[in-house]
Each structure stands twice: as C-alpha cells, then as structure tokens.
C-alpha positions in Angstrom: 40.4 125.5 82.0 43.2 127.7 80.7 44.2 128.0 77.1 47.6 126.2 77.7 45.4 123.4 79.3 43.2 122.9 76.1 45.8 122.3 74.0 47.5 119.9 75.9 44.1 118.2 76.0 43.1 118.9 72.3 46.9 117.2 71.6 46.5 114.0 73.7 43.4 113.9 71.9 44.7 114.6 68.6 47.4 111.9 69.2 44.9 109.2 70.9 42.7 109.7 67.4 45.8 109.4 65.2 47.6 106.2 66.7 44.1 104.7 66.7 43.6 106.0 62.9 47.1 104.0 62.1 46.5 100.9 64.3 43.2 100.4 62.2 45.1 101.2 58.8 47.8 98.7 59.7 44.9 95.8 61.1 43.0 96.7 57.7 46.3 95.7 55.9 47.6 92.9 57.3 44.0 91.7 57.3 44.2 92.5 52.9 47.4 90.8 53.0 46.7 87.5 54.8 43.6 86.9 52.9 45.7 87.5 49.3 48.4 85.0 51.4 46.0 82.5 52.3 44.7 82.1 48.2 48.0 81.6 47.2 49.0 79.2 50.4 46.6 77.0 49.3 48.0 77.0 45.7 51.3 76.4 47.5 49.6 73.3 49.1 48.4 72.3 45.7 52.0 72.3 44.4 53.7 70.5 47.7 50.9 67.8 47.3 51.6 67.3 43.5 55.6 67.2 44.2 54.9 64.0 46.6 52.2 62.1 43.8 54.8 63.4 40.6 57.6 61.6 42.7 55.9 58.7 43.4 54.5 57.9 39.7 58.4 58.5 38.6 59.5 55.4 41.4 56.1 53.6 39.7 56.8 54.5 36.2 60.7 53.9 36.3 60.7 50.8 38.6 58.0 49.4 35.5 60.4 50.5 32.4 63.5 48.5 34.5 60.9 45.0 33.8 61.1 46.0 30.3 65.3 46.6 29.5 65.3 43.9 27.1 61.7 44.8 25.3 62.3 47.6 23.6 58.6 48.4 22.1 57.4 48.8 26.4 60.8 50.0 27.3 60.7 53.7 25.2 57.4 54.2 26.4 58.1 53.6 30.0 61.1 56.0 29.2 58.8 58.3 27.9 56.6 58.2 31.3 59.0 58.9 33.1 61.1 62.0 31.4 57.5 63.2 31.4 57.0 63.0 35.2 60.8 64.8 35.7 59.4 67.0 33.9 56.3 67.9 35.5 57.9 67.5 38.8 61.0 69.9 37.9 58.1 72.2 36.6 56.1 72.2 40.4 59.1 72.3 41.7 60.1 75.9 40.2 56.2 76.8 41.3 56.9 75.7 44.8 60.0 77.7 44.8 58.5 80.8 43.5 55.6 80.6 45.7 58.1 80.2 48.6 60.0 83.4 48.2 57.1 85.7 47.9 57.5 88.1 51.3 54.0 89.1 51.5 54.0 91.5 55.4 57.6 93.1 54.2 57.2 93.7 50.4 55.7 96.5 48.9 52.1 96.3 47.4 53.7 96.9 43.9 55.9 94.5 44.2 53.4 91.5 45.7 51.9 92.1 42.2 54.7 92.0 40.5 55.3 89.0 41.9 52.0 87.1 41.5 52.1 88.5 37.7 55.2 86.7 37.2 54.1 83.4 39.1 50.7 83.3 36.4 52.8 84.4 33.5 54.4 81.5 34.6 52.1 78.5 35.4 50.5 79.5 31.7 53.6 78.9 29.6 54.0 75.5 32.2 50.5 74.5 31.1 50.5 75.1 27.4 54.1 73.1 28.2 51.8 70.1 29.9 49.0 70.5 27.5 51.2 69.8 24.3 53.1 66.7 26.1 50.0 65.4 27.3 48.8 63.0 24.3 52.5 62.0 24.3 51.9 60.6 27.8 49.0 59.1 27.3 50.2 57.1 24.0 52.9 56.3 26.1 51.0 54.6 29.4 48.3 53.4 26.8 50.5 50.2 26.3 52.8 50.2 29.6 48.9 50.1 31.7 47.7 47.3 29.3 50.6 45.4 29.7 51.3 45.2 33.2 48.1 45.7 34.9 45.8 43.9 31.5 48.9 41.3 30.5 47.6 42.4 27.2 49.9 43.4 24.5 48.6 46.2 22.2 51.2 46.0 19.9 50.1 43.1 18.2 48.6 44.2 15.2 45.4 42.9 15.7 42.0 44.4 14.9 41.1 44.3 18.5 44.1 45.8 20.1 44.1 49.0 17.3 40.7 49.9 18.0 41.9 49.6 21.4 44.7 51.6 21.4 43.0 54.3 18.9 39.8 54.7 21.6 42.2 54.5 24.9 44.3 57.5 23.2 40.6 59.2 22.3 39.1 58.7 26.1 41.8 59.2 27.3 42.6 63.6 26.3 38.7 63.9 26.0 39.0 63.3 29.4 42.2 64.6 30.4 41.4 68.4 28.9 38.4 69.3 30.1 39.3 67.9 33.7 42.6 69.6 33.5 40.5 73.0 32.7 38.3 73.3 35.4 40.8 72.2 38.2 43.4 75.3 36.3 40.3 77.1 36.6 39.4 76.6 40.1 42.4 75.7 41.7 44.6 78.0 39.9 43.0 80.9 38.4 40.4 81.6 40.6 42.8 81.9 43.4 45.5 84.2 41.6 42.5 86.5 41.0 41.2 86.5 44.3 45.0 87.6 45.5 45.6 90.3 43.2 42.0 91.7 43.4 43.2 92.2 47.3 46.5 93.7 46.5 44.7 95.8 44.5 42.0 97.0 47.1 45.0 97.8 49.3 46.3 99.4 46.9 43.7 102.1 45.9 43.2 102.2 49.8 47.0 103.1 50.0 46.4 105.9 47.6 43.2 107.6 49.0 45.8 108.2 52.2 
C-alpha cells in the first residue's frame, strides 16, 4: 500500500473515530440533561397537581364564606381562607410558569443553572411566605370546619369551645410544619439537587474537553 493510500486510510479512520468520539459526547449529554429534566418535570407535576386542589379549595372555601354574608364573625375567616388560597395558587402559578420556560436541550449549561438557582431562590422566599401565613389559615378554618362540617360554634365563649379552639390551632401547625418539611425536603429539595448536581457533572465534563 502506497503512502498516499495510508493516509487516506489513516483519515477515514481518523474521521470514523472522531464522529463516533462526538456522537458519544452528544448521547452522554443529552442523557445528563434529560435526567436533570426529568427531577424537575416531576416538580413541575407537583405544581400542575397543586394548581387543580388550590383551585378547587378556593370554589370550597369561597362558595362556604357566601353562606356566611350576613355573619360576620364566620364571614372574615372564610375571607381569610380564601385570599390565602389566591395566594398560594398565584404563588404555584409563578412556579409552574418558571418551570415551563426553562429550555433545557438548547440553553447553555451555565445558564440551566442559572436558571434552577433562581427557581430555589424562589420557592424559599414562597415558603417562608407560606410558613408565616400558615397559623393565620389555620385560625381561620378552625371555626369555618367546626361550623359547617361540626354545626358547632366556637365562638361562644364557653370553656369547652376555648380549649377547643386553643388545641385545634396547637394540632393543627405541630402537624402542619413538620409535614410541610419533609414533603419541601423530598419533593422539592432533593430534586433541585439532584438537577444541579447533573448540570454540574456536564459541566466539569464540558471542561476536561
């Protein structure tokens, strides 16, 4: 075999070796990319899923408080339940949204962080937000549950009905917190980690090119 031959060879070779070298980088990163995706879809889930149960406690809540126009003392609570469900849902709603518009197969690696930085920077300053309102709700639907579901009024200023009211609100956020924790925790935290912790393999593989 001549020179000219063996180089012709050696560069259908070379080029085999090289499109194969980038078809495996490329598999590697889409593979990185769709299992950082996949954390986050299921966050995304999470959020669609509490849009649709948000919405339909504001129909409950606010077709409840209409019963109570001319009671005043049930009204402002049920008012209460309900500015505190917009809430919440306006709040999943922005999550949704931002969840939504992350690119993850035509964005830069840098910027996929950037991005899932600013969605946890986010969902903490929402949860200190729902952590703060939270023994507002629950002094709120104390009465409105006892009185519709119980036909009990706790605002009579019985004995029975303060303990009541004083160990509904206490059971009620020693349960609420440490529940609301863990599912953060595992359903929020734990996810966002796992996503970045990807971007960042593909990352330092990016830079070892």
């Amino acid at each position: 075999m001549e020179l000219d031959e063996l180089k012709i060879a050696w560069t259908k070779i070379d080029k085999r070796l090289s499109d194969n070298l980038k078809l495996n980088e490329d598999l590697l990163e889409k593979m990185t990319l769709g299992k950082s995706k996949m954390e986050m879809k299921e966050i995304l889930s999470n959020e669609i899923l509490s849009v649709v149960i948000i919405s339909l406690f504001l129909l409950l809540f606010g077709f409840v408080t209409c019963r109570f126009t001319s009671e005043m003392k049930f009204f402002i609570p049920g008012t209460v339940l309900c500015l505190f469900s917009i809430m919440e849902l306006i709040l999943s709603i922005n999550k949704v949204n931002d969840l939504t518009k992350i690119d993850y197969f035509n964005s830069p690696v840098v910027e996929l962080q950037k991005a899932l930085n600013k969605f946890r920077q986010k969902t903490m300053l929402f949860r200190k937000i729902e952590y703060c309102s939270i023994p507002i709700f629950v002094i709120s639907f104390i009465p409105i549950f006892n009185k519709t579901v119980l036909n009990n009024d706790m605002f009579n200023k019985t004995l029975p009905n303060i303990i009541g009211i004083i160990v509904g609100i206490t059971v009620g956020l020693v349960i609420y917190y440490p529940l609301a924790i863990w599912i953060y925790k595992i359903g929020y935290d734990n996810k966002i980690k796992s996503a970045s912790d990807f971007l960042k393999e593909l990352k330092k593989f990016e830079k070892e090119e």
